[in-house]
N, C-alpha and C positions, 0 to 999 in steps of 0.2 A: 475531520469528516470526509475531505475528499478523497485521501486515501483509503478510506473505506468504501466509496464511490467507483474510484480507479480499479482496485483490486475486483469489485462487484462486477466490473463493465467487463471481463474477463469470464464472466461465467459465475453462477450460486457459488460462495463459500460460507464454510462455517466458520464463528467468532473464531476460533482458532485458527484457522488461514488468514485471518485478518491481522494480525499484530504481535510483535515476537512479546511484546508488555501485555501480559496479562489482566492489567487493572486496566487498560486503556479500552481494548476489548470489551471490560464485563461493563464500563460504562457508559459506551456505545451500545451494544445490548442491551442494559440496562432503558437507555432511553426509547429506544426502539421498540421495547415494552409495553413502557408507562406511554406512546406514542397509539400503541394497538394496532402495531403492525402483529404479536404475535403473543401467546399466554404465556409461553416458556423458555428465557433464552440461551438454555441449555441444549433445546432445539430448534433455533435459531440457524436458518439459512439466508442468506443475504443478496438477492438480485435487484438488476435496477428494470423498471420500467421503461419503454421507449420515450420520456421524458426525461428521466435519468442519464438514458445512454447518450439523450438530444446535450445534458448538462457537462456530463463528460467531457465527450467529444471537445466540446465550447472549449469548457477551459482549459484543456490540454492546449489543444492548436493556440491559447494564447500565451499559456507557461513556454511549449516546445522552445520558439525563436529564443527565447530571453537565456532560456539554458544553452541552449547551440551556443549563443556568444558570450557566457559565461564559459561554457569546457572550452572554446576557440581559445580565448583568452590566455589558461594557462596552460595549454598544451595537451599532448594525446597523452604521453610520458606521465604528466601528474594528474588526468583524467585517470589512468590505468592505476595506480597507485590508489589513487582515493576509494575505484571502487573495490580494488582486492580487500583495501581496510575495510570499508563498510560491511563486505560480504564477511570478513572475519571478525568483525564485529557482531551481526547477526546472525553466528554462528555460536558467540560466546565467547571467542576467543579462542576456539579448537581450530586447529590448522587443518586446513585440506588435505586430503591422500595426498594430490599433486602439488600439496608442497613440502612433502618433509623430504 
């Protein structure tokens, strides 16, 4: 749920900007529903409230440090590596223009 929070703290999106897993989405949505934040969540936009963005913020700034010295640890080199994989990951596995 905090990635749905984090993504939120950026601006209204819809379940589909929220998660490349489509069942993770409809079940978030889903609850959000059954919660009566909204009747449809097919029309489902997602913002946070200034209590929200208060929650955010929080526990970002307490995640930030722990990652800083988790990527220090093993370098820029395998930071930079990890995230090309992730990004082509999230891509599906389709290679970037800029990399064929």
């Amino acid at each position: 749920m905090f990635m749905v929070l984090r993504a939120a703290s950026r601006g209204a999106v819809s379940p589909t900007e929220l998660s490349t897993h489509p069942s993770a989405t409809t079940r978030t949505s889903t609850r959000l529903v059954r919660s009566g934040t909204t009747a449809d969540a097919r029309r489902l936009t997602v913002s946070l409230t200034d209590e929200g963005r208060r929650i955010v913020g929080h526990i970002a700034r307490r995640i930030r440090p722990e990652l800083q010295h988790r990527f220090d640890a093993i370098g820029l080199d395998r930071v930079t590596e990890l995230l090309d994989t992730l990004h082509a990951f999230l891509r599906g596995g389709v290679p970037d223009s800029s990399e064929q």
